[in-house]
C-alpha positions as CSV (number, residue, x, y, z in Angstrom):
1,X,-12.9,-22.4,22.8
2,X,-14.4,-25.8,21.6
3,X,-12.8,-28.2,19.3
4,X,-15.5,-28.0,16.9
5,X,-15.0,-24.1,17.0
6,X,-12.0,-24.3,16.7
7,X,-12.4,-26.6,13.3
8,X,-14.6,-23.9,12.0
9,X,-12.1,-21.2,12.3
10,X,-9.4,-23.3,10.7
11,X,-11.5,-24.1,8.0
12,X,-12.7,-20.2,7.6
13,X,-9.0,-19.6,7.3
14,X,-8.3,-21.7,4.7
15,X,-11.4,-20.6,2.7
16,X,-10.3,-17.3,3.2
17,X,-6.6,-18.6,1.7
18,X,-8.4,-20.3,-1.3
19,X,-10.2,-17.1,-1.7
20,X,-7.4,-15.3,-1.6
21,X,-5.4,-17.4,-4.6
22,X,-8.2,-17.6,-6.7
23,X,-8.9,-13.9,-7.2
24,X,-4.9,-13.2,-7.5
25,X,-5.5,-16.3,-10.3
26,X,-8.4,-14.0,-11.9
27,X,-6.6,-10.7,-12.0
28,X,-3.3,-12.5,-13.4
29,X,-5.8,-13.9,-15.9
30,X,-7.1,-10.5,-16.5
31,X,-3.7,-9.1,-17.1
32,X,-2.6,-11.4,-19.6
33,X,-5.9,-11.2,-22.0
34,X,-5.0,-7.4,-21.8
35,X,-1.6,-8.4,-23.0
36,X,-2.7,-10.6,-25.7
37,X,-5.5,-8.2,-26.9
38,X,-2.8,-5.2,-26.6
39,X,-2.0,-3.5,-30.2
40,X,1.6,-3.7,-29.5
41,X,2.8,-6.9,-27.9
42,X,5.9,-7.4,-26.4
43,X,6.8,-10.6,-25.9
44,X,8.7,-10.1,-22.6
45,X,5.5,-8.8,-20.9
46,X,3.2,-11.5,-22.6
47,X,6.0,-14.4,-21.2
48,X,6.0,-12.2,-17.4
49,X,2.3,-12.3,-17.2
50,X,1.9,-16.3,-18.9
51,X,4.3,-17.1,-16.0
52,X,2.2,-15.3,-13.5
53,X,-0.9,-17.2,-14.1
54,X,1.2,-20.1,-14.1
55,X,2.3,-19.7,-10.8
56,X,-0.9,-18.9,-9.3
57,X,-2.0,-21.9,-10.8
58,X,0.0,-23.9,-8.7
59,X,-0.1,-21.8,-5.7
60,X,-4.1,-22.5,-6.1
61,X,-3.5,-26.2,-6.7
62,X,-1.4,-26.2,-3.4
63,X,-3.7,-24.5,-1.7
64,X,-6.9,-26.9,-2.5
65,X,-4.2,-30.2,-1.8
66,X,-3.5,-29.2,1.7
Protein backbone atom coordinates (compact mmCIF):
# COMPACT_ATOMS: atom_id res chain seq x y z
CA UNK A 1 0.00 0.00 0.00
CA UNK A 2 1.23 3.62 -0.83
CA UNK A 3 1.80 6.31 1.64
CA UNK A 4 -0.60 8.48 -0.02
CA UNK A 5 -3.15 5.56 0.29
CA UNK A 6 -2.49 5.09 3.24
CA UNK A 7 -3.20 8.96 4.18
CA UNK A 8 -6.49 8.54 2.53
CA UNK A 9 -7.62 5.69 4.70
CA UNK A 10 -6.49 7.50 7.86
CA UNK A 11 -8.20 10.40 6.96
CA UNK A 12 -11.56 8.24 5.87
CA UNK A 13 -11.29 6.89 9.43
CA UNK A 14 -11.29 9.93 11.11
CA UNK A 15 -14.15 11.33 8.99
CA UNK A 16 -15.93 8.37 9.68
CA UNK A 17 -15.14 9.19 13.77
CA UNK A 18 -16.28 12.86 13.20
CA UNK A 19 -19.36 11.39 11.61
CA UNK A 20 -19.83 9.20 14.12
CA UNK A 21 -19.86 12.08 17.23
CA UNK A 22 -21.77 14.46 15.38
CA UNK A 23 -24.88 12.33 14.77
CA UNK A 24 -24.63 10.93 18.58
CA UNK A 25 -24.37 15.05 19.15
CA UNK A 26 -27.85 15.30 17.03
CA UNK A 27 -29.74 12.56 18.71
CA UNK A 28 -28.57 13.71 22.30
CA UNK A 29 -29.84 17.06 20.94
CA UNK A 30 -33.01 15.42 19.94
CA UNK A 31 -33.53 13.84 23.24
CA UNK A 32 -33.29 16.76 25.22
CA UNK A 33 -35.85 19.12 23.10
CA UNK A 34 -38.20 16.11 23.75
CA UNK A 35 -37.44 16.56 27.39
CA UNK A 36 -37.90 20.24 27.48
CA UNK A 37 -41.10 20.15 25.19
CA UNK A 38 -42.33 17.02 27.56
CA UNK A 39 -45.75 17.95 29.59
CA UNK A 40 -44.25 16.58 32.60
CA UNK A 41 -40.62 17.49 33.23
CA UNK A 42 -38.55 15.96 35.55
CA UNK A 43 -35.71 17.57 36.34
CA UNK A 44 -33.42 14.58 36.83
CA UNK A 45 -34.01 13.52 33.16
CA UNK A 46 -33.76 17.13 31.79
CA UNK A 47 -30.10 17.42 33.91
CA UNK A 48 -29.15 13.48 32.40
CA UNK A 49 -29.89 14.45 28.90
CA UNK A 50 -28.27 18.51 29.29
CA UNK A 51 -25.17 16.52 30.47
CA UNK A 52 -25.29 14.19 27.47
CA UNK A 53 -25.12 16.88 24.93
CA UNK A 54 -22.57 18.22 26.95
CA UNK A 55 -20.39 15.56 26.72
CA UNK A 56 -20.81 14.89 23.13
CA UNK A 57 -19.88 18.28 22.80
CA UNK A 58 -16.60 17.76 23.87
CA UNK A 59 -16.14 14.42 22.64
CA UNK A 60 -16.93 16.27 19.14
CA UNK A 61 -14.49 19.07 20.03
CA UNK A 62 -11.77 16.38 20.70
CA UNK A 63 -12.46 14.68 17.87
CA UNK A 64 -12.08 17.89 15.32
CA UNK A 65 -8.63 18.98 17.63
CA UNK A 66 -6.85 15.80 16.89
Amino acid sequence: MSEQQTEIDAIKAKMDIVRLAYQRLVDESDALRTCLNAKKRRPASLVNAREDVARSCRALISVLKN
